[in-house]
N, C-alpha and C positions, 0 to 999 in steps of 0.2 A: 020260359027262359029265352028261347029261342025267339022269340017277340019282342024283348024287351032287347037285346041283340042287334036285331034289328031295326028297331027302334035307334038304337044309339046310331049305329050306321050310319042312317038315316039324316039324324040330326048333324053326324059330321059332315055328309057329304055337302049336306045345305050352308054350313059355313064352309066350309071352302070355296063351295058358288060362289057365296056370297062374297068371300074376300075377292077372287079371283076378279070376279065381276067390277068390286071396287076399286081392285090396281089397273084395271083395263080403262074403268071411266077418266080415273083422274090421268093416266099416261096420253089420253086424246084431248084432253084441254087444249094441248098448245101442240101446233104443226108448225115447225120452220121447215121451207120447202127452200131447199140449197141447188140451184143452175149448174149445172155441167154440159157439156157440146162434144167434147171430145177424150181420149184415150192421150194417159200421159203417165208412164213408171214412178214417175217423179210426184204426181199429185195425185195424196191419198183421194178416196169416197169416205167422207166421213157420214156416219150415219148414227142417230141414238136413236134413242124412246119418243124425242120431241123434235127429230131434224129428218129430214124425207130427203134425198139427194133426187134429183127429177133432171131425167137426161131432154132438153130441149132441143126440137129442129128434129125431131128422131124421122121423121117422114124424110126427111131429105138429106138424112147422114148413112155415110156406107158402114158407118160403127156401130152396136148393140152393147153401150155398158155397163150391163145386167142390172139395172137398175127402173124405178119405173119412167117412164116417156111423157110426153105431150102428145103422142098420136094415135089415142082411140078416145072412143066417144065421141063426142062433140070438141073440139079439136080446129089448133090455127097455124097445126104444128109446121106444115108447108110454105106458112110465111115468115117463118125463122127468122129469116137473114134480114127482112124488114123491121120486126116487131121484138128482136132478141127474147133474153128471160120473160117477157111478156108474154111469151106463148103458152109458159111454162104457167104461170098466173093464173092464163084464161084456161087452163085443162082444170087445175086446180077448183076454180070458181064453177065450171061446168061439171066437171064430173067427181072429184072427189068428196067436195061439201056436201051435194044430195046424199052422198051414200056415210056421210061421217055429223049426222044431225049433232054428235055432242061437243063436236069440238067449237071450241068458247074464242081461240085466241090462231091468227093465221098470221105468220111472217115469211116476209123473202128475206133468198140471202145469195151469196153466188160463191163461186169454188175460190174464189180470191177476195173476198170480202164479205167477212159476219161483224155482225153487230159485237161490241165488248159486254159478256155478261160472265166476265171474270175480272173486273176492274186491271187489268195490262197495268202494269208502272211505265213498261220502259217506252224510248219514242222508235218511228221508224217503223218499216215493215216488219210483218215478223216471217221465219223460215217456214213451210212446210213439212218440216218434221217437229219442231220448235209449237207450233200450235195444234199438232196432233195430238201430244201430252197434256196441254191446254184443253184441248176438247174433250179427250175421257175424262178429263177430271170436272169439268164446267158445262160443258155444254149437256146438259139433260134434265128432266121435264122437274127435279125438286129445286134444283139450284137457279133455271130462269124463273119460274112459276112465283119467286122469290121478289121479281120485277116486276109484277103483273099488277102494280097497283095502280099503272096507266090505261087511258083506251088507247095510245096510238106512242109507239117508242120509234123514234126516227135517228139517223145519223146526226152527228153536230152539226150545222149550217155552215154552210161550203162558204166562203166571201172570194169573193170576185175583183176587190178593191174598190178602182174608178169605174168599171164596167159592169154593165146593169147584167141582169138574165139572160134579156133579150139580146144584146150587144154581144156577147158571149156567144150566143149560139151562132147569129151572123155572121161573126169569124170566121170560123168553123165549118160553115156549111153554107149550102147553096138557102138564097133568102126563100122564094119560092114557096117552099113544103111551109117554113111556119107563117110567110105571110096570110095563107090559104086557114091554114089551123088558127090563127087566129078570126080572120074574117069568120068560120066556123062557130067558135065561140061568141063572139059576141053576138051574132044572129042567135044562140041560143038561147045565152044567156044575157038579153042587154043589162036585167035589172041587175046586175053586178061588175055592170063595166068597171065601173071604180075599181073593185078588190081586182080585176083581170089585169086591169093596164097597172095599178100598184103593181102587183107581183112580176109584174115583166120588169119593170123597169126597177123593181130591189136589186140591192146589188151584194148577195146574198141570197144562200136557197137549202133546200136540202134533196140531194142526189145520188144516184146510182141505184132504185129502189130498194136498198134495204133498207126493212121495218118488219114491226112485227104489232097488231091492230085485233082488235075483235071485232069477230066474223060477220057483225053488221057491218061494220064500218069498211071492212074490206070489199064487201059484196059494193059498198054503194059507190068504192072506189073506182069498183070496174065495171060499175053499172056505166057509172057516170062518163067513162073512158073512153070505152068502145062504143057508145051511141056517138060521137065524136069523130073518133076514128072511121065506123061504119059511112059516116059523112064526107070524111076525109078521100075515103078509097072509090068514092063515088067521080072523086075529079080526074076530068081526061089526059088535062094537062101532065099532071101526077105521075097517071098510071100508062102514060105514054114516053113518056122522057125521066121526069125526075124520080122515079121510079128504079132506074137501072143507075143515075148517075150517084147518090148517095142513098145507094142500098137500105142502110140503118137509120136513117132518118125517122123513120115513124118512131122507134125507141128512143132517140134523142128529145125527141118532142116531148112526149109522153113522160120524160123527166120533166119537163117544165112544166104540164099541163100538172103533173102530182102537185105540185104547188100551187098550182090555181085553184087546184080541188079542195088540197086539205085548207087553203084559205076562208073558201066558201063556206066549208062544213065546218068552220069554226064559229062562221059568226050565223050560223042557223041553230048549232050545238052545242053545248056547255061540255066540252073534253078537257080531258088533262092529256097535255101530253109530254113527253121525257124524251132529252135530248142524251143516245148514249152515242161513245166514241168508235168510228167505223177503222177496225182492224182489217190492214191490209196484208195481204200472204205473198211470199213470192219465193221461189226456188231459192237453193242457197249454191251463189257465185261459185266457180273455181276459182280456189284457194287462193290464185295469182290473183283475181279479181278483188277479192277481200281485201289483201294487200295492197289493192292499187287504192282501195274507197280510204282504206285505214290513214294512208300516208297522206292523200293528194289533199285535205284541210290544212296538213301541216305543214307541206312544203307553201302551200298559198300564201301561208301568214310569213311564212320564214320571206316569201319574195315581197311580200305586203310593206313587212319592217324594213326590208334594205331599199326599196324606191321610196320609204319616208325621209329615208336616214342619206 
């Protein structure tokens, strides 16, 4: 009797392993890895089963937002202010994929912009408390895993109008750092000058890296990135001057260069890939502030109709 007891025991304990084991595989399929820098009352840490919150820069921040970091292991966390949520990427690609062999599917995201995988109706930003309830109820691994019938989900494509990529970034910043990144690229890559100088000069792209890709495609993302960049930080000029004068430059790049990548690995690779809509977060105004967004369309038009009239 006592055997047969035991026995049953036995058998229970193995299925619950066994489930246990099974809710643990499928819950590591998919890791959204969400950028945070700093401490704000105002802006929750959202975290589920499929979203990792990863504090960035942690080497070189006087904050600790109990959450996990970019700076052990192999680690670029010191070049924060250069390479932003990039750093957070390259911890991820270095240390966490070896030790998480099952996970299938890796996204970024950042504390003020996730990808829509709760179809949003409305337009506009949405408030930080407003997409808190949005995310316990959406954001976790049965409801995106839902999505996952692509290799690579990207934000909608940004348009720019009359101004190209490149022209864009020119604006905006010193010429310099991408004159150099590009010289970089084509020395690497001549046999794809074509698709490199196309993508500069589209006038159109897809920015801010959020996506969310399998694990192959991610790796070859940042394979492909940082042998680049590693090039890049080799220049004196650079790392002498332009360096200090637009700090975040490397991360700006590195938005443009995602598109020269995912260009190339298009036409080496047969991908599907899915354009969803990038939900943006922002604190929600004092009141008076509300009031002023609410009104100041209306009075426009009221002043619009009397200088017709």
């Amino acid at each position: 009797m006592r055997k047969k007891i035991y026995f049953i025991y036995l058998v229970l304990l193995s299925i619950m392993f066994t489930k246990t084991f099974a809710d643990t595989k499928t819950q590591t399929k998919l890791k959204i890895f969400s950028a945070y820098h700093k401490k704000d009352k105002e802006i929750p840490i959202w975290k589920s089963d499929c979203v990792e919150p990863i504090q960035v820069g942690r080497a070189i921040s006087k904050e600790d937002l109990g959450i996990i970091g970019d700076d052990t292991g192999d680690n670029i966390s010191h070049k924060n202010q250069n390479y932003c949520e990039m750093t957070g990427l390259y911890w991820v690609w270095k240390n966490y994929l070896p030790n998480n062999p099952d996970l299938e599917y890796v996204g970024s995201a950042h504390y003020r912009r996730f990808l829509d995988f709760c179809d949003y109706k409305k337009t506009g930003s949405i408030y930080y408390d407003a997409f808190s309830k949005i995310f316990k109820k959406f954001y976790n691994a049965k409801n995106i895993e839902k999505y996952l019938d692509a290799d690579i989900i990207v934000p909608e494509l940004e348009d720019f109008g009359d101004k190209t990529i490149l022209q864009q970034y020119l604006d905006n910043h010193p010429a310099y750092s991408m004159e150099k990144m590009i010289e970089i690229v084509l020395a690497k890559y001549p046999q794809h000058k074509k698709i490199i100088m196309d993508t500069l000069n589209a006038n159109s792209g897809y920015f801010y890296l959020n996506f969310v890709m399998k694990r192959e495609i991610f790796e070859d993302f940042m394979e492909w990135t940082f042998q680049l960049t590693d090039e890049f930080e080799k220049d004196t000029e650079w790392n002498n001057y332009y360096k200090y004068v637009d700090l975040r430059n490397p991360g700006y790049i590195i938005e443009r260069l995602f598109n020269i990548w995912l260009n190339i690995y298009k036409s080496e690779h047969d991908v599907k890939i899915v354009e969803r809509r990038l939900l943006f977060l922002e604190k929600k105004p004092h009141i008076f502030k509300r009031i002023e967004r609410y009104l100041r369309p209306k009075f426009h038009k009221i002043f619009r109709r009397s200088e017709k009239e």
